[in-house]
C-alpha positions as CSV (number, residue, x, y, z in Angstrom):
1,X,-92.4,17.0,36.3
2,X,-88.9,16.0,35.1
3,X,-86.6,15.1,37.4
4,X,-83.2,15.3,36.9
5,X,-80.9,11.7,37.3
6,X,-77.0,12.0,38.7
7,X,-76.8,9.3,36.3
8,X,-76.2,11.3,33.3
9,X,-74.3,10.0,30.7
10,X,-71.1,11.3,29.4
11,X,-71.0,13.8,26.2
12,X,-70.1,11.7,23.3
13,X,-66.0,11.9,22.3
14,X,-65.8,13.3,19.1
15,X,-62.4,11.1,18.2
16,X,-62.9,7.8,16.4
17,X,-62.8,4.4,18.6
18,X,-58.6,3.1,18.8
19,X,-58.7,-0.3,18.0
20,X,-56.1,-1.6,20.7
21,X,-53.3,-3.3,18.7
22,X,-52.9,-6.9,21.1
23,X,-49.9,-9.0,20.9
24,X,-51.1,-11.3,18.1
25,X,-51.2,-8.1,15.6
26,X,-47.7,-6.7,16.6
27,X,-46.3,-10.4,16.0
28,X,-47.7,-10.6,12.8
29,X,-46.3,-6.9,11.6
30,X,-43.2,-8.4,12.9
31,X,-43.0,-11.4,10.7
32,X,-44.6,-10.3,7.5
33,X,-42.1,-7.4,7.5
34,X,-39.5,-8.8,6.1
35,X,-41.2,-11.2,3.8
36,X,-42.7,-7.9,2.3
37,X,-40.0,-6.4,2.0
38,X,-38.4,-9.4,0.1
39,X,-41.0,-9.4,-2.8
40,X,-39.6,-6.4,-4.2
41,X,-36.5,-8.3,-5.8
42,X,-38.1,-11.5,-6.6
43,X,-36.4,-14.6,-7.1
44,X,-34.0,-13.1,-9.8
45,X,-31.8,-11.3,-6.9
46,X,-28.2,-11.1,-7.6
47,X,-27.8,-12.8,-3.8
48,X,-29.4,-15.8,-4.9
49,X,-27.5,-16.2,-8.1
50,X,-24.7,-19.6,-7.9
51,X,-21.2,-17.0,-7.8
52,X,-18.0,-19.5,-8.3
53,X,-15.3,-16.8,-7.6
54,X,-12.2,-17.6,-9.7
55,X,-8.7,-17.8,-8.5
56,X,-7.5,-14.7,-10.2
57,X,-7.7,-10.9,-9.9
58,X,-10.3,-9.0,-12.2
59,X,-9.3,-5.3,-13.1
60,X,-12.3,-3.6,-15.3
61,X,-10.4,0.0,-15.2
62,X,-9.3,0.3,-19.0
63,X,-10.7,-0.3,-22.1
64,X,-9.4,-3.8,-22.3
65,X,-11.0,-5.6,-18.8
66,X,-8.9,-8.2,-17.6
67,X,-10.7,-11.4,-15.9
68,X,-9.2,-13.7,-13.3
69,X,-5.5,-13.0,-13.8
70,X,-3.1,-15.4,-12.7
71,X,0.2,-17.2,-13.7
72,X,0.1,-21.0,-13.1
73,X,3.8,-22.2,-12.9
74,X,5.2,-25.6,-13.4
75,X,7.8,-25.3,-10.2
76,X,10.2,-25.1,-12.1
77,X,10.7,-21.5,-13.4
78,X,8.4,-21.9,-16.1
79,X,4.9,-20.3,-15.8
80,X,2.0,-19.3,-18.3
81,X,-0.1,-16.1,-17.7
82,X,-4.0,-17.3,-17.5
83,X,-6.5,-14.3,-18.1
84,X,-9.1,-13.3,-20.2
85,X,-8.9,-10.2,-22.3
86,X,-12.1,-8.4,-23.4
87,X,-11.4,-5.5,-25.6
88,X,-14.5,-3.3,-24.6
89,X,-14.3,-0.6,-27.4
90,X,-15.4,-0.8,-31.3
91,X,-11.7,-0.6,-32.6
92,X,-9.1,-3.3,-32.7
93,X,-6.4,-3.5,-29.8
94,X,-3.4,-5.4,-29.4
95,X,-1.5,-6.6,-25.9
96,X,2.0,-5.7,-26.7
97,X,4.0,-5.9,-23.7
98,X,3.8,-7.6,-20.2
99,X,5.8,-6.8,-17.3
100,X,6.0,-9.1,-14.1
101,X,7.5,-8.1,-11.0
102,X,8.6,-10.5,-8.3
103,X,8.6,-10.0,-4.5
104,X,11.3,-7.3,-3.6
105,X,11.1,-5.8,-7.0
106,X,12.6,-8.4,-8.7
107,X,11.7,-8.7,-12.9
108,X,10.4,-11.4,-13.9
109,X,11.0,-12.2,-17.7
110,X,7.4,-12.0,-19.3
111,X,7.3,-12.8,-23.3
112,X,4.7,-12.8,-26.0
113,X,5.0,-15.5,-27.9
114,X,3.3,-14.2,-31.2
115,X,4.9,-10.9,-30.6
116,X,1.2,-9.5,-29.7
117,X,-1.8,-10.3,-29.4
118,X,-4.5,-9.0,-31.7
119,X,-7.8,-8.1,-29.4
120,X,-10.7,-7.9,-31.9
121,X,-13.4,-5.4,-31.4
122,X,-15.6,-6.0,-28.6
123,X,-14.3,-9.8,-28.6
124,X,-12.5,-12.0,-25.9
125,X,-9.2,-13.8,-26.0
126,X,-8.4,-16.9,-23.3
127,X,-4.8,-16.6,-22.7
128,X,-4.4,-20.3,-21.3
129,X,-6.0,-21.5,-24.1
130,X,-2.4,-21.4,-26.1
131,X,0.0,-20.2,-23.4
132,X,1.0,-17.0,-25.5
133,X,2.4,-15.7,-22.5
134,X,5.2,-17.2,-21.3
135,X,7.1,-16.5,-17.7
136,X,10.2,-17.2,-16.7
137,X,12.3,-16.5,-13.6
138,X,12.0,-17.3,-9.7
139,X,8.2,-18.2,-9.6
140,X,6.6,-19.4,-6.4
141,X,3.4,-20.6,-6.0
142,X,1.1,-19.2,-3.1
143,X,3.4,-15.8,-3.9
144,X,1.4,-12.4,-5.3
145,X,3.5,-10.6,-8.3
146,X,3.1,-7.2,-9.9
147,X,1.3,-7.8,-13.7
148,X,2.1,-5.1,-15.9
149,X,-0.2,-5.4,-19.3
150,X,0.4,-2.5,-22.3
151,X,-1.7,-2.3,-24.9
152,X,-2.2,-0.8,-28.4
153,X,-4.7,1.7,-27.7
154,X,-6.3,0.9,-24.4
155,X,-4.6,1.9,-21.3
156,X,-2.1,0.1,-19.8
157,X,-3.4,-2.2,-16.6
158,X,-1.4,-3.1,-13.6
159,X,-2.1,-5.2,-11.0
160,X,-1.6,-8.1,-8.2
161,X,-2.1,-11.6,-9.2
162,X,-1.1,-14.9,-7.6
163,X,1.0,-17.5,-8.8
164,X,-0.4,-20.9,-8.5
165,X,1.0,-24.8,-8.7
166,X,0.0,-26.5,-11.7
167,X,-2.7,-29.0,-10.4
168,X,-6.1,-29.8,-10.4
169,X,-8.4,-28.1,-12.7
170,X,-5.0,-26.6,-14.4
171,X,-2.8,-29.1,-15.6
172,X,-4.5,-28.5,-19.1
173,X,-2.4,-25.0,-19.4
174,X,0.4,-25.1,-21.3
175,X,3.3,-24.7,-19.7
176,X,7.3,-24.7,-20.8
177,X,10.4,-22.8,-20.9
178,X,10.3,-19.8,-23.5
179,X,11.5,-20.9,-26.8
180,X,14.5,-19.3,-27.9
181,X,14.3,-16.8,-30.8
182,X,15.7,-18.9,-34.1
183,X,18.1,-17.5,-36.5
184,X,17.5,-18.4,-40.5
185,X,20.9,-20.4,-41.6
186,X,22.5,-18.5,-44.5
């Protein structure tokens, strides 16, 4: 005879045993998380490049980019334009004009001491290397003028730069009143 037990067990569950996530797993999800994440740029990531931002304005919106902008003046009326000029195109370009505007509107005189400035194909030109571009006028240092830069072929480039005192790390720029245009004696 079988007899029957009130003991039975209970029909098996057909869904897989949960493994109960404890605190030790969720703190480790936690902290590997990020570091996971991290891998994916490695050690070349732009945010742990050395960046030594430069005192000037950069304006990449013409053909011809212009890098850290800036006129370093002598206190006296006398300034030099300090940029770099990359001529971004295959074809030879020129800077022809500049244009400086002071605060209120006021011009500033601007001259090219060559007469222009030739910008080989896809080369660079230093401006404070040789002080090509001369200012002259009411400069004040810790002031932002307007830059105006015209070019052969590339499109013109206007912007705000600072004017800075010639110290420190610029006294090397040359600097000096713009020479007057001589006459040949007859």
């Amino acid at each position: 005879m079988t007899t029957s037990s009130s003991s039975a067990r209970p029909a098996a569950d057909p869904r897989p045993a949960r493994v109960a996530a404890g605190p030790g797993r969720w703190l480790a999800a936690l902290l590997l998380t990020p570091l996971i994440a991290g891998c994916a740029t490695s050690f070349g990531a732009q945010t742990s490049q050395v960046y030594q931002p430069g005192p000037g304005i950069t304006v990449r919106d013409s053909d011809v980019y212009v890098l850290n902008a800036f006129i370093v003046t002598d206190g006296r009326g006398n300034g030099t334009l300090v940029a770099g000029l990359i001529n971004q195109k295959p074809a030879r370009d020129a800077l022809e004009a500049v244009s400086v505007t002071g605060p209120g509107g006021k011009p500033i005189s601007a001259t090219i001491l060559p007469g222009m400035i030739a910008l080989r194909d896809q080369s660079s030109v230093q401006l404070a290397d040789t002080g090509a571009v001369r200012v002259a006028g009411a400069l004040t240092a810790g002031v932002n003028y307007q830059l105006g830069l015209t070019f052969k072929n590339a499109a013109p480039v206007t912007m705000t730069i600072p004017v800075l005192g010639k110290a420190g790390e610029f006294q090397s720029v040359p600097l000096g009143p713009v020479p007057s245009p001589t006459t040949p004696s007859h």
